[in-house]
N, C-alpha and C positions, 0 to 999 in steps of 0.2 A: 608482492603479496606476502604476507604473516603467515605464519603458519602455528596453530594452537593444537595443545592435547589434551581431551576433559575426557571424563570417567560419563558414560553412560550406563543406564540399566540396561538388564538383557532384554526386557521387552522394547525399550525404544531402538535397540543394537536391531531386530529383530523388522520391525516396521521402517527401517533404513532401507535393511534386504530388499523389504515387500516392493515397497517404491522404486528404490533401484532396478527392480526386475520386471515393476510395472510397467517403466517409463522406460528402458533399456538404456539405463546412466549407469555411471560408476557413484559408489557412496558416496562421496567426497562433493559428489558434486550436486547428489540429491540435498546433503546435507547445508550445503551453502543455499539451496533455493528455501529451503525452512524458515532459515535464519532469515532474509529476505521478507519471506510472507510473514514470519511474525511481526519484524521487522514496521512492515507496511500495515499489519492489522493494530498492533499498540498505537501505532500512530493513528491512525482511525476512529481507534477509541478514544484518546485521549480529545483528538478534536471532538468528537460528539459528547466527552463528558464535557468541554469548553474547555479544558488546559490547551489549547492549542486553535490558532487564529486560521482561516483561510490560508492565508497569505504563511503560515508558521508550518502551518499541513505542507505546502505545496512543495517549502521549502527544506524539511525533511525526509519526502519522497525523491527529490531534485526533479520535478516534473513542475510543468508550468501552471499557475493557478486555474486555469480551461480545462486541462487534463486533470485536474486535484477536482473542478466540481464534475467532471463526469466521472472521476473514479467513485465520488460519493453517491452520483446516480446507481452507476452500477451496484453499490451495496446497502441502498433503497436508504440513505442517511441523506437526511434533508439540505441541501444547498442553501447559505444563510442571505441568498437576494431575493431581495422583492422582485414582485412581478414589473413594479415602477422601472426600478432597476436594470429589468433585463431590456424592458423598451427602450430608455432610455441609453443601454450601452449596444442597442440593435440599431438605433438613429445614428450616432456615432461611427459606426461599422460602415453604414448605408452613405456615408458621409452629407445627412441631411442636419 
């Protein structure tokens, strides 16, 4: 593991505390889950502005493309299959 030292303001110094004390973590380690969520939220955006494929999404989360369109479920961002689609990869499944 790396280890990095950046200059934060005292208000973000500050909402580390909060979380730290919320979640009963050490900073350090609030601070890596941040990075993470932002992390997974740019990626998110960027597939929903379209810089990023399905399959490009999934592989920047390193979660499998099933997990990448139910994480888009969960944050109400439209999953790019047709309904054709979903039949037809539920026939497939069903091995008909």
């Amino acid at each position: 593991m790396g280890v990095i030292s950046l200059r934060l303001k005292d208000s973000d110094l500050e909402r580390l505390d909060e979380l730290a004390r919320l979640e009963g973590k050490e900073k350090s380690a609030i601070a890596r889950e941040l990075l993470e969520y932002g992390w997974d939220f740019l990626m998110l955006k960027h597939y929903k502005m379209g810089k990023l494929s399905l399959e490009g999404l999934a592989k920047k989360l390193d979660i499998s493309i099933s997990e990448a369109i139910d994480l888009l479920a969960e944050f109400g961002i439209e999953a790019p299959i047709e309904f054709e689609d979903y039949l037809e990869g539920l026939k497939v499944f069903e091995g008909k």
